[in-house]
C-alpha positions as CSV (number, residue, x, y, z in Angstrom):
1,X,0.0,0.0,0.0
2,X,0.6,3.0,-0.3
3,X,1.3,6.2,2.3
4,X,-2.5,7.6,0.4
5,X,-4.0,4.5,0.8
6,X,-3.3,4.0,3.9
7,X,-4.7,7.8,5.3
8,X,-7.6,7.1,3.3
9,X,-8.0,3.7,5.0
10,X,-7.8,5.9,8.4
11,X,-9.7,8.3,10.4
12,X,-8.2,8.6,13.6
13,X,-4.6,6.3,13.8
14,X,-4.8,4.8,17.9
15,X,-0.9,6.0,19.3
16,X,-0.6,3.0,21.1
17,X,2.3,2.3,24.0
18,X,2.3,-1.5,24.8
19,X,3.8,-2.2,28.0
20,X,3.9,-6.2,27.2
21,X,3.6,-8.7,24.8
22,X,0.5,-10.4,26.6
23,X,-1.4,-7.1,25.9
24,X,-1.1,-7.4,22.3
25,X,-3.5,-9.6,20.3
26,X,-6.7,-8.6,22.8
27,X,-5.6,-4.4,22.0
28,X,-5.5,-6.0,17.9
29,X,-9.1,-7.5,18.7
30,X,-11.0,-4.8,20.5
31,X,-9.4,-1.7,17.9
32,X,-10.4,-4.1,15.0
33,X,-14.2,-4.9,16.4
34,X,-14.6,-1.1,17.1
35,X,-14.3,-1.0,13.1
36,X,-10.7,0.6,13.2
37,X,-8.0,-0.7,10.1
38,X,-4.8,1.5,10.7
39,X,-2.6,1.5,14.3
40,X,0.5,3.0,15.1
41,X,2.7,1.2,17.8
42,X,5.4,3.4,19.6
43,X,8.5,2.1,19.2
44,X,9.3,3.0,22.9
45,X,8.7,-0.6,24.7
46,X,11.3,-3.6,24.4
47,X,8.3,-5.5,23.0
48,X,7.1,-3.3,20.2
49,X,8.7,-4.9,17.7
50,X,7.6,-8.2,18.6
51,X,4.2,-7.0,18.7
52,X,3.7,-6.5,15.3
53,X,3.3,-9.7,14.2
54,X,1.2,-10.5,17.2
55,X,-1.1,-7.7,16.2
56,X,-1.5,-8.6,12.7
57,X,-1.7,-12.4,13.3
58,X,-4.7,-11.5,15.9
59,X,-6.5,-9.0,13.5
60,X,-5.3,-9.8,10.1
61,X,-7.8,-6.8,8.7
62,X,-5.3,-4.1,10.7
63,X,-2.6,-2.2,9.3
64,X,0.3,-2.3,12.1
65,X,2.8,1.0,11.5
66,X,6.0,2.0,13.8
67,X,6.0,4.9,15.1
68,X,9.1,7.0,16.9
69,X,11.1,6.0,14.3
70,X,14.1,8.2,15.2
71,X,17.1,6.6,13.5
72,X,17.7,4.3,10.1
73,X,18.2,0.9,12.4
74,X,14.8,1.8,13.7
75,X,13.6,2.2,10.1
76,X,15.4,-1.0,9.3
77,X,14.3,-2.7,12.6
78,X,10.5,-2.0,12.3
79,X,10.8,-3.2,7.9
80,X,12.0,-6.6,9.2
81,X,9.5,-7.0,12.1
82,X,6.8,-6.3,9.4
83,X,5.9,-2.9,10.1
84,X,3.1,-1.4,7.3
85,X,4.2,1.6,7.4
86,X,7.0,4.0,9.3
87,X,6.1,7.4,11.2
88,X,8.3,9.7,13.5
89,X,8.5,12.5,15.3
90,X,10.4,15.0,13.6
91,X,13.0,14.2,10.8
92,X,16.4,15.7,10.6
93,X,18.1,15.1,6.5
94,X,19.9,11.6,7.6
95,X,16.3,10.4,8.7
96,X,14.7,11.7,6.1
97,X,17.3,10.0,3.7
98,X,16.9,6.6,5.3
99,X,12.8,6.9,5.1
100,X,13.2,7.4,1.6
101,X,15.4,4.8,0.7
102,X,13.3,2.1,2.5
103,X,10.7,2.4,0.2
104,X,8.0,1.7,2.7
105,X,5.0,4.7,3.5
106,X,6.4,6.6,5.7
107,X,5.1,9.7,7.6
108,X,8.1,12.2,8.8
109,X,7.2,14.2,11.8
110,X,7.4,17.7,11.1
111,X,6.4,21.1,13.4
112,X,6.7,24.1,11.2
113,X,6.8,25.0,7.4
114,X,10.0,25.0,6.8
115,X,10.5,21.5,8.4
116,X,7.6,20.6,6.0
117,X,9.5,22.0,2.9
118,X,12.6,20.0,3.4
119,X,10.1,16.7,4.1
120,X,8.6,18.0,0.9
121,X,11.5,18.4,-0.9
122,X,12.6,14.7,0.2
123,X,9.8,13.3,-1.5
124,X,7.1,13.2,1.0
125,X,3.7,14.8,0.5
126,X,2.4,13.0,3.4
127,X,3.3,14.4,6.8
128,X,2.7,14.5,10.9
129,X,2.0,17.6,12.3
130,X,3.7,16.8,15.6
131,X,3.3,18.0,18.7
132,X,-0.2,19.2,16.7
133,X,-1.6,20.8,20.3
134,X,1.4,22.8,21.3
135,X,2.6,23.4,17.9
136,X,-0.2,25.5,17.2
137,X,-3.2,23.2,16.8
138,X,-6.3,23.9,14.2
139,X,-5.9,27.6,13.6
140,X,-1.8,27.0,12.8
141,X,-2.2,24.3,10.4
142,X,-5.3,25.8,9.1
143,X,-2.8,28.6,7.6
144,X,-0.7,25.9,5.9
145,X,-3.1,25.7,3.4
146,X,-2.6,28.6,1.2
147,X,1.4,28.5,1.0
148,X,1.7,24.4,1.0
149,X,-1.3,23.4,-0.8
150,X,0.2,19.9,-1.6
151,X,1.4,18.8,1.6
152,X,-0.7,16.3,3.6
153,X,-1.2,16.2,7.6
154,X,-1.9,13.8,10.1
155,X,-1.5,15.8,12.9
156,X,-1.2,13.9,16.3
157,X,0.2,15.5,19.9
158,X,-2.6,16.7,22.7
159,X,-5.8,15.9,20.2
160,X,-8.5,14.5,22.3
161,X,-11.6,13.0,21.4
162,X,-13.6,16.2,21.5
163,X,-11.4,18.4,19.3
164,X,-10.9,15.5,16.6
165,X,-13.3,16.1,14.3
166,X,-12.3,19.5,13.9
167,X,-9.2,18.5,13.1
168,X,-10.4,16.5,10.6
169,X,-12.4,19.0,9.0
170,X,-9.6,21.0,7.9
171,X,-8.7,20.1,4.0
172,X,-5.1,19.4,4.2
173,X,-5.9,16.3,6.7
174,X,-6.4,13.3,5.8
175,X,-6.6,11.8,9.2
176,X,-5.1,12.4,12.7
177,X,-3.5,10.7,15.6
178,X,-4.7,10.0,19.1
179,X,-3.5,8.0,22.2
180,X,-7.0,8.6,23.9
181,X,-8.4,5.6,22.0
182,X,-6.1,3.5,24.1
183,X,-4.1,4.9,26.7
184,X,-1.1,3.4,28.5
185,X,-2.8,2.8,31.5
186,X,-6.2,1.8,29.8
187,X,-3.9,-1.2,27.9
188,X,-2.2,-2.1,31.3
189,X,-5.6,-2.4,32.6
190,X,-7.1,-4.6,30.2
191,X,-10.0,-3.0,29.7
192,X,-10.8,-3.5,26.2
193,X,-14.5,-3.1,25.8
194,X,-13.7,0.6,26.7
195,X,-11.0,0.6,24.0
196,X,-13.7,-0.9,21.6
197,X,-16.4,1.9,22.3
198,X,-13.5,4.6,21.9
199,X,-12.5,2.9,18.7
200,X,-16.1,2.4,17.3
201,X,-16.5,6.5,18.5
202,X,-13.4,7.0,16.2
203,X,-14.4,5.2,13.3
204,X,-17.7,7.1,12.7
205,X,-16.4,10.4,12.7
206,X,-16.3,12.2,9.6
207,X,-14.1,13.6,7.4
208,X,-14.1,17.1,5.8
């Protein structure tokens, strides 16, 4: 697939932080009954990477990317461990390099336009709007779309449920990132039927 098919595949992408392995294919279950197909896992557990396959062999349907990608092993790391696609949090020109050259949909993290030029200008369209919340929010990447009217967002970074759909009503978004579907401590606590609900909530929301 590719990056476009895979934002147009998404509404809201869960941020998910799996403290352990066991947690894993019952998180895949309850995101993929609450009608949910695209996830990002953080690559900031000793288990993520492991947790991709567990994910995608529990909920075949669900398309498992990396996120915190912060350095080409991690690029090269999350490839092998069968990562769909590759996001991170900002993108300096050696990450950017290594992103490209991978070949797999990527989503560079960028916080201002002229980080967005130089993702641009690496080959990516497609980009995170990260910390979205204390970047600037709606009214701040509302004003990209005059000057960078072919760049795309998924912004993620202090979006709750509540403000999501105006996030998504903006035309240069094609979907956004939240950890409220699942939090940390919601996943530590099993409680998946909640994580279902938020997931279902997230699903029906609509885009501009």
């Amino acid at each position: 697939m590719t990056i476009g098919e895979i934002l147009r595949a998404a509404t809201v992408i869960p941020v998910l932080e799996i403290p352990s392995l066991d947690k894993a294919a019952p998180l895949a279950k309850a995101l993929s009954a609450g009608g949910l197909r695209v996830i990002e896992l953080t690559l900031r557990t000793p288990c993520a990477l492991d947790a991709v396959k567990v994910m995608r062999d529990a909920a075949s349907e669900l398309i498992v990317g990396m996120g915190t990608i912060r350095t080409s092993e991690d690029v090269k790391q999350s490839i092998d461990a069968g990562a769909a696609f590759l996001i991170s949090p900002g993108a300096g020109p050696a990450l950017l390099e290594a992103m490209a050259a991978s070949g797999a949909p990527s989503l560079p993290g960028i916080a201002t336009a002229s980080e967005a030029i130089i993702a641009y200008e690496a080959g990516f369209s497609a980009q995170k709007f990260f910390p979205a919340g204390p970047a600037g929010g709606i009214a701040y990447l509302k004003s990209f779309t005059g000057p960078l009217p072919d760049i795309t967002f998924c912004p993620t970074g202090g979006i709750s449920a509540e403000h999501a759909e105006e996030y998504l009503a903006l035309p240069n978004v094609a979907c956004v990132g939240g950890s409220w579907i699942a939090t940390k401590q919601m996943i530590e606590n099993e409680e998946w039927r909640e994580i279902e609900s938020n997931a279902r909530r997230a699903a029906t929301l609509l885009h501009a």
